[in-house]
C-alpha positions in Angstrom: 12.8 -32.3 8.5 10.5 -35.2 9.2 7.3 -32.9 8.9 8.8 -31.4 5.1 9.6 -35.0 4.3 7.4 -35.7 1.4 6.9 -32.5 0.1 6.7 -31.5 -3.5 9.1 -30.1 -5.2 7.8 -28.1 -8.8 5.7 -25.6 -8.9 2.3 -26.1 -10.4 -0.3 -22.8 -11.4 -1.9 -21.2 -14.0 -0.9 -18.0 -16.5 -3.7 -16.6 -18.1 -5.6 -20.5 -18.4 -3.0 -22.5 -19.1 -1.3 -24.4 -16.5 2.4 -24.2 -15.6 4.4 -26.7 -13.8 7.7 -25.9 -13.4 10.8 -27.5 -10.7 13.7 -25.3 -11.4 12.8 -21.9 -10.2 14.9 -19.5 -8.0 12.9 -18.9 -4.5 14.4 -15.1 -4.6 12.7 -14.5 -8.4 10.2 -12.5 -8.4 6.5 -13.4 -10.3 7.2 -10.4 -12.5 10.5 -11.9 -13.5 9.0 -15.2 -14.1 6.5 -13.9 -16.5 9.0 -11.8 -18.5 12.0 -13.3 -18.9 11.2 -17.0 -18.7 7.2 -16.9 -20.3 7.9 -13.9 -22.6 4.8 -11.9 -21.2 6.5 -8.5 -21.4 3.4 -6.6 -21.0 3.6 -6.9 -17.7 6.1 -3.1 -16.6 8.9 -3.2 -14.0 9.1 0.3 -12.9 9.9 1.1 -9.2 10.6 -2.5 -8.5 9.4 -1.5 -4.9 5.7 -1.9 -5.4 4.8 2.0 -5.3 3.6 2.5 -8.9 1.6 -0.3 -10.1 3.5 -0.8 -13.3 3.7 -4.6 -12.9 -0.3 -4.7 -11.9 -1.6 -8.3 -12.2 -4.3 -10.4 -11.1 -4.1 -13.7 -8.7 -7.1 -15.7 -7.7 -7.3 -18.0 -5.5 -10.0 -20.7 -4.0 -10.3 -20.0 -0.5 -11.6 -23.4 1.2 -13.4 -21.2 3.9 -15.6 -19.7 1.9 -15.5 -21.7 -1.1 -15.7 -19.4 -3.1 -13.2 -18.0 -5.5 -11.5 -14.9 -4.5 -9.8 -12.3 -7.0 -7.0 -9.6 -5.8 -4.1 -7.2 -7.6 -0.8 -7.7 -6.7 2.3 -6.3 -7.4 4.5 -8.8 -9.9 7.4 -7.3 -8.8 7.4 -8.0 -5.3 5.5 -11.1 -5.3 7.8 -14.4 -5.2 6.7 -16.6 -8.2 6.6 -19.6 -5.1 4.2 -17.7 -3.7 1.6 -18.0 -6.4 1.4 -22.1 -6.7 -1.8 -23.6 -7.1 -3.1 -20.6 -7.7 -4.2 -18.3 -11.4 -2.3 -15.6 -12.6 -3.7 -13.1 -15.3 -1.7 -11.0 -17.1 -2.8 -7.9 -19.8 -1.6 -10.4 -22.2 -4.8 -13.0 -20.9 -7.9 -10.2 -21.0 -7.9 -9.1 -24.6 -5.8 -8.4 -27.4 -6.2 -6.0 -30.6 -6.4 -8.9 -32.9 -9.1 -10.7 -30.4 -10.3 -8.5 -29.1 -10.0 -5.5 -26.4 -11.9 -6.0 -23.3 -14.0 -3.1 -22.0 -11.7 -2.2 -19.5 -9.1 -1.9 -22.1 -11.4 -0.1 -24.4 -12.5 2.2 -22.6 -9.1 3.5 -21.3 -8.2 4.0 -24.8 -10.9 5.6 -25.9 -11.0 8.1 -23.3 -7.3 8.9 -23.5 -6.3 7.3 -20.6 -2.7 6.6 -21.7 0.0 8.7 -23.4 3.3 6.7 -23.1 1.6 3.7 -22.1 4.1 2.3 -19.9 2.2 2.5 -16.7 -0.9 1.3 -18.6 -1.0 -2.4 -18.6 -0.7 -1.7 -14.8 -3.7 0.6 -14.7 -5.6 -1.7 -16.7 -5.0 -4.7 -14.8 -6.4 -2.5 -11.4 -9.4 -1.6 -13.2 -10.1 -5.4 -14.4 -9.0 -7.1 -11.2 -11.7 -4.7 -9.5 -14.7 -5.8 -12.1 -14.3 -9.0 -11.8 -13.9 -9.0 -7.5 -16.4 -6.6 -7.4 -19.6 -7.0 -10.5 -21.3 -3.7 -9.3 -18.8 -1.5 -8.4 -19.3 2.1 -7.8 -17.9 5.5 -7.9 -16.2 6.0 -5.0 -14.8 1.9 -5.3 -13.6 2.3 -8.9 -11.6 5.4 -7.7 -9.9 3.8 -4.4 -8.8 0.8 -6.7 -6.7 2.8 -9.0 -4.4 4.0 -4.9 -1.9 2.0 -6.3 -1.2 3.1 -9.0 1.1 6.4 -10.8 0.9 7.7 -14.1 3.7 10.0 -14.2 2.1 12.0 -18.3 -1.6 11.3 -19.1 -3.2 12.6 -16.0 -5.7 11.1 -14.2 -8.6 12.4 -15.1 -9.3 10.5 -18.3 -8.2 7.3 -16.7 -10.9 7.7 -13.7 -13.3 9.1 -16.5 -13.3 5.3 -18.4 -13.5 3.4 -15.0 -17.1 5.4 -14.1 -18.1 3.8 -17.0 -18.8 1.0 -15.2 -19.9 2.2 -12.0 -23.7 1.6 -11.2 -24.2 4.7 -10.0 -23.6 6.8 -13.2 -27.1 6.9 -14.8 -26.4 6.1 -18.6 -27.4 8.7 -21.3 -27.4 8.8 -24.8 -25.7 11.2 -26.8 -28.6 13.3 -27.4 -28.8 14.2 -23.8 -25.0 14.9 -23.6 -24.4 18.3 -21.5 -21.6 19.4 -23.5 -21.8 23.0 -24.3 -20.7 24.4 -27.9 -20.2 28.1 -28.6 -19.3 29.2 -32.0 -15.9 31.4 -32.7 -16.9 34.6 -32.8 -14.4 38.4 -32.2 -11.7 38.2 -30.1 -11.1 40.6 -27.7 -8.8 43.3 -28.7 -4.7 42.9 -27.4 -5.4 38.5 -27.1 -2.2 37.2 -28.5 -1.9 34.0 -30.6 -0.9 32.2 -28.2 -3.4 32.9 -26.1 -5.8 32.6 -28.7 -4.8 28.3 -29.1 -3.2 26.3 -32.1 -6.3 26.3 -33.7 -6.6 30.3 -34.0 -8.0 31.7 -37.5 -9.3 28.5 -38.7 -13.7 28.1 -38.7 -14.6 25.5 -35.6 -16.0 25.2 -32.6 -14.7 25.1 -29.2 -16.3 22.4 -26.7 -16.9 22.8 -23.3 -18.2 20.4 -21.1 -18.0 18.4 -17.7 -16.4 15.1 -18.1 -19.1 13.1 -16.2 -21.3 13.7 -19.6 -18.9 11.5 -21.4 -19.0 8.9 -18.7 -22.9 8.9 -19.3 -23.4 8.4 -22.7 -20.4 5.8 -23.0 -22.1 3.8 -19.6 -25.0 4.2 -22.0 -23.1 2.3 -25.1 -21.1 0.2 -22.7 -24.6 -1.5 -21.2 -25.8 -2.4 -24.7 -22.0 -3.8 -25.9 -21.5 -7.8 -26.6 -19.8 -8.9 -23.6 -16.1 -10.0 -23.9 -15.5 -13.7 -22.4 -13.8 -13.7 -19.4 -10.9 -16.2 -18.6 -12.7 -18.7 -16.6 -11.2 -19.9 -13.0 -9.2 -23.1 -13.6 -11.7 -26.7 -12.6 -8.4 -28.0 -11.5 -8.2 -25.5 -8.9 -11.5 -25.4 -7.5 -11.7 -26.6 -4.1 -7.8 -26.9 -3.7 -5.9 -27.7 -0.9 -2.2 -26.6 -0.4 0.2 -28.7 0.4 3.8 -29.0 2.2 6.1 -27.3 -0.6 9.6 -27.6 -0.6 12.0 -25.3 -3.7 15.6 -25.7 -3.7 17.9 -22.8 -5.6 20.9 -22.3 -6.1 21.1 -19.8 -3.7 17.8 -20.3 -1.8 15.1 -23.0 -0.2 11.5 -22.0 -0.3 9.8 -24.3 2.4 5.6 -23.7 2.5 4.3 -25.8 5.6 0.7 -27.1 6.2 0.6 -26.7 10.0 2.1 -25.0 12.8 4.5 -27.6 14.2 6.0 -27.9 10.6 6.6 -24.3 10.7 7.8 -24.0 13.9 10.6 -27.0 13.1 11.7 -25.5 10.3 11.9 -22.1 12.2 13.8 -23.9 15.1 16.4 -25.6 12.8 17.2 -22.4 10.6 16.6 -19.6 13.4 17.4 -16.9 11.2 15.0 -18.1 8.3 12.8 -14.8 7.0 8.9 -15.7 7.0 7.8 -14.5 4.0 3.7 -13.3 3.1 3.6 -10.5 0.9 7.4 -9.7 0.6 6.6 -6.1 0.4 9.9 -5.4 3.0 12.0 -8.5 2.4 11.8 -8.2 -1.4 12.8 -4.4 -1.3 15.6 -5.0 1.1 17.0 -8.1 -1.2 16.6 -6.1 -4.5 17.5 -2.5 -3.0 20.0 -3.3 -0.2 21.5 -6.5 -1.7 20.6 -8.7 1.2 20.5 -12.9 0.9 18.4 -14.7 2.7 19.1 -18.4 2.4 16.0 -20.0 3.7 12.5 -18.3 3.3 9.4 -19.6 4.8 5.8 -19.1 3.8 3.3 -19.4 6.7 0.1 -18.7 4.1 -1.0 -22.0 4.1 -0.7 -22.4 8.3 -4.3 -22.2 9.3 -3.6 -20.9 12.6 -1.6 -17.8 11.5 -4.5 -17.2 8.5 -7.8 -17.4 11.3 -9.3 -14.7 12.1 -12.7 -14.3 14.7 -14.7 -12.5 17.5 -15.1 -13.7 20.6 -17.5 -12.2 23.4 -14.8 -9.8 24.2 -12.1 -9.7 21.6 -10.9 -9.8 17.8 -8.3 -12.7 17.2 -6.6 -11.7 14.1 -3.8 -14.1 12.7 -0.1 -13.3 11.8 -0.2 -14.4 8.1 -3.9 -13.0 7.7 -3.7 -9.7 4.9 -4.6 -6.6 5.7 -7.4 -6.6 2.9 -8.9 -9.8 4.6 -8.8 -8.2 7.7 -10.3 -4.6 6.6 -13.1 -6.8 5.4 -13.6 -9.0 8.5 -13.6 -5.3 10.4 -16.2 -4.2 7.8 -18.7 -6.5 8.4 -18.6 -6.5 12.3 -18.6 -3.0 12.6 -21.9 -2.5 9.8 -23.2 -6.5 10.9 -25.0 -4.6 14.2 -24.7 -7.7 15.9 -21.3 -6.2 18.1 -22.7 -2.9 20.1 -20.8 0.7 18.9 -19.5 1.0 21.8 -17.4 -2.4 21.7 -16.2 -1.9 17.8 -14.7 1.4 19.0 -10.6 -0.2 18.2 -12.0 -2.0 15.2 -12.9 1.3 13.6 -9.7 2.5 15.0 -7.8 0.0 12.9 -10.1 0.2 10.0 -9.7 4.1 10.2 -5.9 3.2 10.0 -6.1 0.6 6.7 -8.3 2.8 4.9 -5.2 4.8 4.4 -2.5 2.2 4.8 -0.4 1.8 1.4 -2.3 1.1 -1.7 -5.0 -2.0 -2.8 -2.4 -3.9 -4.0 0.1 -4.1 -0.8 -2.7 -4.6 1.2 -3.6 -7.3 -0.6 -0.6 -9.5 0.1 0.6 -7.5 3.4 -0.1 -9.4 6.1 -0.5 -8.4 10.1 2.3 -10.3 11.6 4.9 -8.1 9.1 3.4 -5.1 10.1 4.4 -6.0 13.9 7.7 -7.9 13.5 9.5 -5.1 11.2 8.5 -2.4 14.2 8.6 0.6 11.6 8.9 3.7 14.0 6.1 4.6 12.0 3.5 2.2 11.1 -0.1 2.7 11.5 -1.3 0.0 13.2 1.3 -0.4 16.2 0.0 2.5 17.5 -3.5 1.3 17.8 -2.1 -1.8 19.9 -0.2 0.1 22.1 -3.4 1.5 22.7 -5.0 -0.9 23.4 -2.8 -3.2 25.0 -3.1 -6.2 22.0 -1.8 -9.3 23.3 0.5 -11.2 21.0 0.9 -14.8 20.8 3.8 -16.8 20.1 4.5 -20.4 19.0 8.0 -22.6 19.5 8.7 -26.1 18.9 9.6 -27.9 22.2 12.2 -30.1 21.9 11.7 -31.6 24.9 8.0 -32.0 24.8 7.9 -32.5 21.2 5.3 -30.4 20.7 4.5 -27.0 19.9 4.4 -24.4 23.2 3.0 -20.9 23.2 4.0 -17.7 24.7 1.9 -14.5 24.6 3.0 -10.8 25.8 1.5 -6.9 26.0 2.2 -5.2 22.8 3.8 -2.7 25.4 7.0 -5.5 25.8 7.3 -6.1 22.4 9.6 -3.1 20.7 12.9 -3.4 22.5 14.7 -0.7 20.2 14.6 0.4 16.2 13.6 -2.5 14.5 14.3 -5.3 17.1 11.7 -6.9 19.0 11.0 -9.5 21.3 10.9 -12.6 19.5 13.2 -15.5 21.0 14.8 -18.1 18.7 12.8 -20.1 16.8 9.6 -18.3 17.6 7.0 -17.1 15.0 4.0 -14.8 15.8 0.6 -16.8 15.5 -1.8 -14.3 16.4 -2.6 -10.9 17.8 -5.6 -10.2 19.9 -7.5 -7.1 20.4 -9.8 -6.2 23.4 -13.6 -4.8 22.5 -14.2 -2.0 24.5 -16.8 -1.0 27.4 -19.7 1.8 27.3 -17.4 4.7 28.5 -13.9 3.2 27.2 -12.7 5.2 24.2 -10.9 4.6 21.0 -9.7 6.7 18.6 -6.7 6.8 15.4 -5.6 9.3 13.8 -2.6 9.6 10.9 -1.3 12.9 9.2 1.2 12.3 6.3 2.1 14.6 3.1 -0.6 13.0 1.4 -3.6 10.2 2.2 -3.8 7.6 -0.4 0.1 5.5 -0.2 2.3 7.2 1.7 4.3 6.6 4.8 3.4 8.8 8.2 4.6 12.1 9.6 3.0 10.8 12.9 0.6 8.2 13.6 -1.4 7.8 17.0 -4.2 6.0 18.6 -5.5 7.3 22.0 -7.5 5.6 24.9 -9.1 6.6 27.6 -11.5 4.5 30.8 -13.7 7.0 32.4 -16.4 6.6 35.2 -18.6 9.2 36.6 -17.9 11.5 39.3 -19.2 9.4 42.3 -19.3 12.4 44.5 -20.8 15.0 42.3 -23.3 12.0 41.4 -23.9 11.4 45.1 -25.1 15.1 45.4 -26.7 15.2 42.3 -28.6 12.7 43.8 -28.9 14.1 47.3 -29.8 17.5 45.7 -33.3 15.3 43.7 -34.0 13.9 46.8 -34.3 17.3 49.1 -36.2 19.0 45.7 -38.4 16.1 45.8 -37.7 15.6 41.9 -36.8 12.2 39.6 -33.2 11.4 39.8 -31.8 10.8 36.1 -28.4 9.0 36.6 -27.8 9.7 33.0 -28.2 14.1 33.3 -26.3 13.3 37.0 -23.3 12.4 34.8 -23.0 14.7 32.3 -23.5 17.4 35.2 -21.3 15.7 37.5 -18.6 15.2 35.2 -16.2 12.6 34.6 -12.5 10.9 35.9 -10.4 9.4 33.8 -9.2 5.7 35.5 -6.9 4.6 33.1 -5.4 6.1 30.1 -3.2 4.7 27.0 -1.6 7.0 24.2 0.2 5.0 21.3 1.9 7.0 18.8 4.3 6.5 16.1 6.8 9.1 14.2 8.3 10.4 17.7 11.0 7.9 18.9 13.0 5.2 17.3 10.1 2.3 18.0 6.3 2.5 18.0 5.7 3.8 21.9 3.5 5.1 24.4 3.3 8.5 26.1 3.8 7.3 29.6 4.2 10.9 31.5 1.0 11.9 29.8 -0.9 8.9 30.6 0.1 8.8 34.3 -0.7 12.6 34.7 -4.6 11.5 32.9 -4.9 9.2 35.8 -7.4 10.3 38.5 -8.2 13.6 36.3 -11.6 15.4 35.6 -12.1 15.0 31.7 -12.4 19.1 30.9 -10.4 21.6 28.9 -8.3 22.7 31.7 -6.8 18.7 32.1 -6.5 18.8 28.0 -4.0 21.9 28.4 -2.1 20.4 31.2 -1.6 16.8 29.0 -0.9 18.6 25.9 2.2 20.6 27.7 3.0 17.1 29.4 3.7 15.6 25.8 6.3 17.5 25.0 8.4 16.5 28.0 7.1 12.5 26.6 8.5 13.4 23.3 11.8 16.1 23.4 12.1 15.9 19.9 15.2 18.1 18.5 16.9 19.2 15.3 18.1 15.6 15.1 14.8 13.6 14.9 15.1 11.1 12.0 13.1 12.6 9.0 13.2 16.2 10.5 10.2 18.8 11.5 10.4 18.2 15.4 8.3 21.4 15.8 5.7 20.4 13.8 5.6 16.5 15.0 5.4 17.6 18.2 2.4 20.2 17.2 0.4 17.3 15.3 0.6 15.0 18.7 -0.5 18.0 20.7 -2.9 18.1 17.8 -4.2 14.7 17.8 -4.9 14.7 21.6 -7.0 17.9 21.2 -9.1 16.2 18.2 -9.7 12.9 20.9 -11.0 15.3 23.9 -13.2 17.3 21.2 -14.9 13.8 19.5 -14.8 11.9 23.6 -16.7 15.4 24.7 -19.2 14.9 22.0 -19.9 11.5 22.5 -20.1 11.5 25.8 -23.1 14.7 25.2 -21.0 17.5 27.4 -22.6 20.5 25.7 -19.6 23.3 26.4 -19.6 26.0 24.0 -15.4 25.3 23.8 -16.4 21.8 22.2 -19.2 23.4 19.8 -16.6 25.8 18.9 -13.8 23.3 17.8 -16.9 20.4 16.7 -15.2 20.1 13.2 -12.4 19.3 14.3 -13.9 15.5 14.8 -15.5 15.7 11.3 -13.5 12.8 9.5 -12.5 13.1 6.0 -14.3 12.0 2.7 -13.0 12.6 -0.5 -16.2 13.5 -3.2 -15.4 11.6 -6.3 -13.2 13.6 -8.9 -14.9 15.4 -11.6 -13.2 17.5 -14.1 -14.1 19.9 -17.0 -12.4 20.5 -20.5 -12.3 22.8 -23.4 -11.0 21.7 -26.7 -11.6 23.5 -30.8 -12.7 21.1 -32.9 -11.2 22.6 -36.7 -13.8 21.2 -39.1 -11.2 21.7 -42.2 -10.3 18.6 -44.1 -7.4 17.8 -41.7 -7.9 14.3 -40.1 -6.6 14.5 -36.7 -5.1 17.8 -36.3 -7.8 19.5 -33.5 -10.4 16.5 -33.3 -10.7 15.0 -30.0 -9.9 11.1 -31.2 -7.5 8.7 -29.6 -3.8 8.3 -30.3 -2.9 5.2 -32.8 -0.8 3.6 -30.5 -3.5 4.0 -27.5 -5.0 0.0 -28.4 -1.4 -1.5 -28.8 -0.9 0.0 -25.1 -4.0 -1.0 -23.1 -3.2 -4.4 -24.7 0.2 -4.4 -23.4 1.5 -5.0 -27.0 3.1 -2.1 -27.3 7.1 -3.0 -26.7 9.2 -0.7 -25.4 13.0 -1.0 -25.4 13.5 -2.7 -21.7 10.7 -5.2 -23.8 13.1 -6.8 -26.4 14.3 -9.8 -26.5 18.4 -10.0 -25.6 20.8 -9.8 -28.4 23.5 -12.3 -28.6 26.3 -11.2 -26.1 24.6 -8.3 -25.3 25.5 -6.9 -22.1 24.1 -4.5 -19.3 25.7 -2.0 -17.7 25.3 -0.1 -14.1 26.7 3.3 -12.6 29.1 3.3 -10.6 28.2 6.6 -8.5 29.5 9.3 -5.8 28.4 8.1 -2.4 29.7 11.9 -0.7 29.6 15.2 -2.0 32.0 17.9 -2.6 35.0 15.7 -2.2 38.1 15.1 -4.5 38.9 11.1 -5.7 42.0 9.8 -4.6 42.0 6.0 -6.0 39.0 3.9 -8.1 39.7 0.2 -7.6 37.6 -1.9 -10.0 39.6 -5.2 -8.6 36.5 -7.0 -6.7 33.6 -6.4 -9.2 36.1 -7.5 -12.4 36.6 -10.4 -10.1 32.9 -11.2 -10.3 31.8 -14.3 -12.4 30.1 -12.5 -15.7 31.5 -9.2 -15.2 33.0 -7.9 -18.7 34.7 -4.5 -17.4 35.0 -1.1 -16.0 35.6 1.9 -17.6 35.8 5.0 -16.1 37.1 8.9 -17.2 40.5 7.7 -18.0 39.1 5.1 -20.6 37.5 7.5 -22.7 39.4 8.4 -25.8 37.2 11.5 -26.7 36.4 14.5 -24.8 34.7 13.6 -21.4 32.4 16.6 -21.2 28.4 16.4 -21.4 25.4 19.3 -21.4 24.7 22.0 -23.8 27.7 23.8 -23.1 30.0 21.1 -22.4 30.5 22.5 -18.1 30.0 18.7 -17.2 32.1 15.7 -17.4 30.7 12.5 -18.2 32.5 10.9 -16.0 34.4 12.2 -12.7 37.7 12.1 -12.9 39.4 14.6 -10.0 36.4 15.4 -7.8 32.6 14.9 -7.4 30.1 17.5 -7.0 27.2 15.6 -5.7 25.6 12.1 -4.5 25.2 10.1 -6.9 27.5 11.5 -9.7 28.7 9.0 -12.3 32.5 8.0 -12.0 32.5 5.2 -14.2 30.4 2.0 -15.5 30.4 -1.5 -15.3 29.5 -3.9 -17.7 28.1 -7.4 -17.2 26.3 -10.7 -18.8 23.4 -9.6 -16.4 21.8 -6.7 -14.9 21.7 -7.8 -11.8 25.2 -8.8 -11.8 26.0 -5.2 -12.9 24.5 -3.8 -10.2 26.1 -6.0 -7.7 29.0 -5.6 -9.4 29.3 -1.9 -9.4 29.0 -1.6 -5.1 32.1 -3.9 -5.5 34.3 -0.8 -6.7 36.2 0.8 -3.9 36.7 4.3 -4.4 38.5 6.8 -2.0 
């Protein structure tokens, strides 16, 4: 490709302020595989490998050349391809502090307020809390506590960790010690027929038993934390300040990375290798190459095409680019919508998309997750597809001409876009540039709504964004008018509405979780049409759904009853919050007004009683932190996945029951011991011993006449890697 012609080959960034340049990495390896196995930082966790649980937390900043200014995020290491992160500066736990240096506050205070037991997920819960300080100097409550939506601790609780974040939120007024609300009470009688146990460990022994509200420590230790000698921060690289990319061009063995500068390079390279995966955040095409074994030859990253990074208002429309991330976006959104230069009534689908990201994944996905992936994968239930259905979003597509030589465009309704589960209407060599979304007019209303088992990271039960154009009555209006006139009174066109009512002229219902693509309710919308907005026109549409969406006992993911309900639901909630804006004072809509009332989460709080044993034990009923609790925030602590490999040591991988209740006919090992690096198979005949496992010996090790279950263990393979274990253990053919 002439356009790719003289671009670099080596990767050049920094880890934790000291620069890396490197020419023989693997597109397909991951950052948090780079920093582990080939730089030795193993405080950075794997754990999901998915980018669900924040394990493998780490910091990337970035100069952004719009702004100039230098621009801090968390990302997940273990989806984020190492290619991804040139020219830019990547802090591990390793980088903000160590025991022997020195802890940083954020590490500190986690470990003084028992915020880790384990301490695997801790380097990861560390690394959210520092990325956040430093991106944000004078964070708050409510911030600290939506930065941590990435990430799971499965054993310490969460209280304690959110506890040492609010230390540094400006909101908590510090106190000293002496002003600490902690209650004491003395041991005095226990009641008669109180049990040891119930009485605590510390039962018979002199002490006294603390109660307080956790927001006391948070107080005194803001207090202590304002007067504390500053740790020094890892300074942005000079080298990197006011960087440009440039064309980029990695080689693998079994991959090419190719990072174009501008959009005809891209859409070459798209038009030679059609089937080429564009690649932003790889928060779908990492999962699907680590979890369902797909190769992609050729991946593409489009961060560095300006045109698919843009975003901007026009008079009547938000132009969002492909590439742009969700977080960049959220904040673009933010700032219109409080900036009071746009009117209310025209931000009314950028709040329905912010309403939509506040709840979309976790801080760190959103970070990388870009706009264009949300589209192009056509998830029967993403958020945001709803809310273009809605309102019509018109996306626009770029091609190389061959003829022309240049680059042409294309653009098409959101409404032509999903052709069937997870195929959409891209043509050859096409890439998505941008997506445009109409403002909206005085009576044109927007709203989105999303119900899943829980808010913060986690995927949709159904997701919807409704849209309706009314006008006033013009008959009932005339009258109204008519009526003023023959009283001899002042016409008020505003009262005339209200009184006169209103028609609905067009009508658009997006929803997602009720078909096999993101889709629109068309027999409800065309029954809206030409309707007077009232209750009895709400009952009709919310019958008309269900014939829109028949869901049965098959429905992927199950409760058709209740999916069908929460669209039913969500149409209800729009004529109740439309009603209300519009002023209809009904005493239906004052009866059902909370249903509009949108959700806010109070910051956590939490209480805790403890004995404190006075006796000369050192530890034993004293509220003091673990001895391993520094080691951990440090990401020091090494765990077993954390050693270095042993010569010839090998890793192994299940080889499992795909069906249950069925009886095994054959186990052919042939193709995996085939496989370059694969040592051997052994299965229930191999083992010389008794095959028998559990406390009374009821369960064999490994399967040997019939299987139980999905996923049962029938044998194990053994190889120089682990990933050529597990690649190597879907290669045995069992019948």
């Amino acid at each position: 490709l002439t356009a790719m012609a003289a671009a670099k080959a080596e990767l050049c960034f920094f880890i934790n302020g000291k620069k890396v340049v490197d020419g023989s990495v693997e597109p397909q390896m991951t950052l948090l595989e780079y920093l582990r196995i080939k730089r030795g930082l193993t405080g950075t966790k794997l754990g999901c490998g998915e980018g669900g649980c924040g394990a493998c937390t780490v910091m990337v900043s970035s100069f952004d050349p719009a702004t100039k200014k230098v621009q801090h995020r968390s990302v997940n290491a273990c989806l984020a391809p190492v290619c991804s992160v040139d020219g830019q500066h990547v802090i591990t736990i390793e980088g903000i502090g160590s025991v022997k240096k020195g802890l940083h506050p954020a590490q500190e205070k986690i470990a003084s307020f028992h915020g880790s037991q384990c301490g695997f997920c801790t380097p990861g819960i560390v690394m959210a809390l520092y990325t956040h300080l430093r991106k944000n100097p004078s964070p708050t409550v409510h911030s600290l506590e939506e930065a941590f939506d990435g990430n799971l601790c499965r054993c310490t609780g969460y209280r304690p960790i959110l506890d040492a974040a609010k230390t540094f939120a400006t909101d908590v007024k510090a106190k000293s010690d002496s002003e600490d609300e902690s209650k004491e009470k003395k041991q005095s009688e226990e009641p008669a027929g109180v049990s040891f146990w119930e009485k605590g460990p510390l039962s018979g022994f002199e002490g006294s038993e603390i109660t307080s509200d956790t927001m006391s420590k948070v107080t005194c230790a803001r207090a202590k934390l304002l007067k504390e000698k500053k740790v020094p921060e890892i300074a942005f690289p000079k080298e990197l300040e006011g960087y440009k990319p440039s064309s980029l061009h990695i080689k693998g063995k079994k991959a090419e990375w190719y990072r174009p500068v501008t959009l005809t390079s891209l859409c070459e390279i798209k038009r030679k290798n059609p089937k080429a995966k564009l690649v932003v955040g790889n928060t779908e095409v990492g999962i699907e190459a680590r979890f369902k074994f797909c190769d992609y030859p050729v991946l593409v990253s489009p961060t560095a095409v300006p045109e698919l990074n843009a975003i901007k208002m026009s008079e009547d429309a938000v132009e969002m680019g492909a590439a742009a991330s969700l977080t960049s976006i959220r904040e673009f959104l933010t700032e219109v919508v409080n900036g009071g230069k746009v009117s209310a009534k025209a931000t009314r689908p950028l709040v329905a998309m912010l309403d939509q990201l506040r709840w979309f994944s976790s801080t760190q996905i959103r970070n990388v997750g870009c706009l264009g992936g949300n589209l192009v994968t056509a998830s029967p239930i993403s958020d945001l597809c709803p809310v273009f259905l809605a309102m019509d979003a018109t996306l626009t597509f770029a091609s190389f001409d061959e003829n022309k030589k240049a680059v042409s465009y294309r653009k098409l309704p959101t409404s032509k876009f999903f052709l069937d589960y997870r195929k959409v209407n891209i043509l050859p060599g096409e890439v998505l540039v941008n997506v445009t979304v109409p403002l909206t007019r005085p009576l044109d209303f927007v709203k989105a709504y999303k119900q899943a088992r829980r808010r913060e990271d986690d995927i949709a039960i159904v997701t919807s964004c409704l849209r309706v154009k009314l006008s006033a009555s013009a008959e009932a209006v005339t009258a109204e008018e008519a009526k003023a006139k023959e009283e001899q009174t002042k016409f008020d066109p505003s009262s005339a509405q209200k009184s006169a009512g209103y028609i609905v002229t067009d009508a658009l219902l997006g929803f997602g979780g009720v078909w096999k693509t993101p889709t629109r309710a068309k027999r409800t919308e065309d029954f809206l049409k030409g309707k007077i907005w009232n209750k009895e026109t709400l009952a009709q549409a919310a019958e008309m759904l269900g014939k829109d969406f028949p869901l049965d006992s098959k429905t992927p993911g199950g409760m058709p009853e209740y999916r069908k309900t929460l669209c039913a639901s969500f149409l209800f909630k729009f004529f109740v919050d439309v009603s209300n804006s519009l002023g209809l004072d009904e005493a239906w809509i004052r009866k059902n007004i909370s249903a509009i009332s949108s959700f806010h989460r109070p910051p956590s709080k939490g209480s805790q009683s403890f004995q404190v044993n006075p006796s000369q034990r050192q530890a034993i009923g004293k509220p003091i932190s673990h001895r391993s609790a520094k080691i951990q925030v440090s990401g020091e602590a090494e765990y077993v996945d954390d050693l270095a490999p042993k010569h010839k040591m090998l890793y192994a991988a299940l080889v499992t029951s795909t069906v249950p209740h069925a009886d095994i006919v054959s186990v052919d090992p042939k193709g995996a011991l085939d496989m370059k690096g694969v040592e051997g198979y052994f299965g229930a005949d191999d083992i010389k011993g008794v095959n028998e496992v559990g406390h009374w010996g009821d369960e064999e090790l490994f399967a040997s006449k019939s299987v139980h279950c999905v996923g049962q263990p029938i044998g194990v393979v053994v190889a120089s890697t682990h990933r050529g274990a597990v690649e190597a253990a879907r290669k045995v053919k069992i019948e």
